[in-house]
SETINU-118065 format. One line per 10 residues: their letters; for each residue x, y, z of C-alpha. Coordinates in steps of 0.5 Angstrom, whole numbers, plus 500, padded with zeros to 3 digits. Example, Ala and Ser with C-alpha at 12.3 -4.5 7.8 and 13.67 -1.06 7.14 Angstrom:
! residues 2
AS) 525,491,516 ~ 527,498,514 .
END
This chain:
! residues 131
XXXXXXXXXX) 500,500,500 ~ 503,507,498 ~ 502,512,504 ~ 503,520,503 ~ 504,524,509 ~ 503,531,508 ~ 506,535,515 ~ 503,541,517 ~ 506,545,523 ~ 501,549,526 .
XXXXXXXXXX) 504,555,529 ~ 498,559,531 ~ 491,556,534 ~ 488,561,531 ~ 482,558,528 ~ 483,551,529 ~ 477,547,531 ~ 478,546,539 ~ 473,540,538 ~ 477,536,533 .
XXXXXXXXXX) 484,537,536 ~ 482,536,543 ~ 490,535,548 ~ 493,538,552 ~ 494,545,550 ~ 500,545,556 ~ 504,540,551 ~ 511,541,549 ~ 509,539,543 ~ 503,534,539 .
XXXXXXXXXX) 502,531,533 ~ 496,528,530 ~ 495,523,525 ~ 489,525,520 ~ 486,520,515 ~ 484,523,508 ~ 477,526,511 ~ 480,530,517 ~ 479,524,523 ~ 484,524,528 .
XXXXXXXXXX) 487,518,528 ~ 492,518,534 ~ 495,523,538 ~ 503,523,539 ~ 506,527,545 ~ 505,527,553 ~ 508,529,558 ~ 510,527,566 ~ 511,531,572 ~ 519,530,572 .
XXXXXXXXXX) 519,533,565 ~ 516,536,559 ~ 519,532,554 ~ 520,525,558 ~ 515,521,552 ~ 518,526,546 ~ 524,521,542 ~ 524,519,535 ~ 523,512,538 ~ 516,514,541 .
XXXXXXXXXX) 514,517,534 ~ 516,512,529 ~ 513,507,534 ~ 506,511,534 ~ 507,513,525 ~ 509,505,524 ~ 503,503,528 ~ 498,507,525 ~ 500,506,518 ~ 499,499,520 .
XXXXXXXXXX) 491,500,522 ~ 490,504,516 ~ 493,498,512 ~ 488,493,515 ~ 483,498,513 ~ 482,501,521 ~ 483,506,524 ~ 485,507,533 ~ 480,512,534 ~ 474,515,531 .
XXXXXXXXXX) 473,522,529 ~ 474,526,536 ~ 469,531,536 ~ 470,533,544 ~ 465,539,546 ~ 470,545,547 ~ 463,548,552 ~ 461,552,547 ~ 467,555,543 ~ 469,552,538 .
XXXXXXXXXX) 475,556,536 ~ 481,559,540 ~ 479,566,539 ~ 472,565,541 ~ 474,565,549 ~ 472,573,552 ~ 480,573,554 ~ 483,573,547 ~ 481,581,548 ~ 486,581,552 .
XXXXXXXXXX) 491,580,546 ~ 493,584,541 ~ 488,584,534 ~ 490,578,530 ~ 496,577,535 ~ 499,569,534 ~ 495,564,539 ~ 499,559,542 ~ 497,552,545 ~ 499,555,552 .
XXXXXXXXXX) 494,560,552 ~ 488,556,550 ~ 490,553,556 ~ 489,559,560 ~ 482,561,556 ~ 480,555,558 ~ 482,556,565 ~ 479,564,566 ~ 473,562,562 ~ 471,557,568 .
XXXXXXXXXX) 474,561,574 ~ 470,567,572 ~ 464,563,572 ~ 465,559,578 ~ 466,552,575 ~ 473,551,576 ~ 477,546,580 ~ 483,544,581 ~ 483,538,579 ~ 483,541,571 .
X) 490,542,572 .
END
């Protein structure tokens, strides 16, 4: 089966579809395996309290690559599309603290994150087990 990657780097959270690419915004770094339709496939990346990049080797993505390549061959898939509620935002910019950034300034994962965060705190639904 010939396969084709496509890699995109997303820099900016701007617009993206927080109820597609679901993770955890405080990641070093993430990357997601999409099939040809948009599904997210599988997730790479994590992270453990001794260090934000404990589970980040090339090892571990070669690994997770190979296996979802495997699935797809055998004409499966790990997950189906992960459409997780983003309560009601869909989209980085559409959480009230994004007015306190610059117009049209870069969103990174972290301040998605920090959104969610404020939103919850401001209406008194947050817990320390968010974190």
């Amino acid at each position: 089966m010939a396969s084709r990657f496509i890699l995109a780097r997303v820099t900016n959270m701007r617009g993206v579809d927080l109820r597609r690419f679901d993770f955890d915004f405080d990641l070093t770094w993430a990357a997601f395996f999409l099939d040809a339709s948009g599904r997210v496939l599988g997730r790479f990346g994590g992270r453990d309290p001794a260090s934000p990049d404990t589970y980040l080797t090339l090892n571990g993505l070669k690994h997770a690559m190979a296996q979802h390549l495997e699935l797809l061959a055998r004409g499966r898939h790990s997950h189906d599309v992960l459409e997780v509620p983003a309560d009601r935002f869909v989209r980085p910019e559409d959480f009230p603290s994004v007015k306190r950034l610059k117009a049209g300034s870069c969103i990174h994962c972290h301040q998605v994150r920090e959104f969610q965060q404020d939103w919850h705190y401001e209406r008194g639904t947050w817990r320390t087990e968010m974190l």
